[in-house]
N, C-alpha and C positions, 0 to 999 in steps of 0.2 A: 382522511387522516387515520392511519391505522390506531388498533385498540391497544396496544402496547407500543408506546414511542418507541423502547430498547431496540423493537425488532420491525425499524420499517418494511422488512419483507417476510410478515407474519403469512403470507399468503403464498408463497414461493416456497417451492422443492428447498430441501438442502444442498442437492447436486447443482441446481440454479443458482443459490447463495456460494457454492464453492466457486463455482465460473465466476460471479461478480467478485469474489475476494482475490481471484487469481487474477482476472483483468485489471483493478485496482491497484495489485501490488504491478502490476506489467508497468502502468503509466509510471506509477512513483520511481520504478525502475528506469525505465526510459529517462524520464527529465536529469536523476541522477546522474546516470551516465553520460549523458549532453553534458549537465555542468562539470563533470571530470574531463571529460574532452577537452573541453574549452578553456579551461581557469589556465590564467595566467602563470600563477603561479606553484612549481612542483607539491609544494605542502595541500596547498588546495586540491590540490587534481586527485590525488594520494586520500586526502579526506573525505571527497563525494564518494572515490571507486569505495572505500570502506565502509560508506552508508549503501552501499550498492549489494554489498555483501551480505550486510547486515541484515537487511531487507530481504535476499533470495533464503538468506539461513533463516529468519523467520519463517517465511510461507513453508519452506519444506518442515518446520517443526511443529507447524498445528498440524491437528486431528481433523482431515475431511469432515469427517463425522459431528465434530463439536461448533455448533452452529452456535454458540454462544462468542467463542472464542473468534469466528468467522466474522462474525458482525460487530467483536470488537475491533480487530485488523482495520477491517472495510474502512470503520469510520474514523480510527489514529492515520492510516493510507490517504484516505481523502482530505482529512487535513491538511496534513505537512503535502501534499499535493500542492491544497489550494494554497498553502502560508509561500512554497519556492514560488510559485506562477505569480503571486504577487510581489515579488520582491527579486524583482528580475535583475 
């Protein structure tokens, strides 16, 4: 168990926490755009692709650097990840 929950990767490079944050935002992206693909309906398809956006204009607005900001991302990303996969 790490010694600081905030920062389950107390032991990790920040360049290593940048890759996980950018892989994370990839999935959350990917499923998004699956579910704009797919939705039936034009307003729907329209509302994923703008989470989709939301999402890429996120990652380019943090600071590599700010590994605080990094590991908050990670973990709002892997949420709303796990919350669509469940609610398929």
């Amino acid at each position: 168990m790490p010694e600081n929950p905030a920062d389950p990767y107390e032991h990790t490079p920040t360049t290593m926490v940048f890759d996980i944050f950018t892989e994370t935002s990839n999935d959350l992206i990917g499923l998004l755009a699956h579910r704009s693909r797919t939705a039936a309906a034009p307003a729907d398809r329209e509302a994923w692709w703008q989470r989709v956006l939301a999402v890429r204009d996120d990652r380019r607005s943090v600071n590599p650097h700010d590994r605080q900001a990094l590991l908050e991302h990670i973990s709002a990303w892997r949420s709303e990840t796990e919350t669509l996969r469940a609610v398929r």
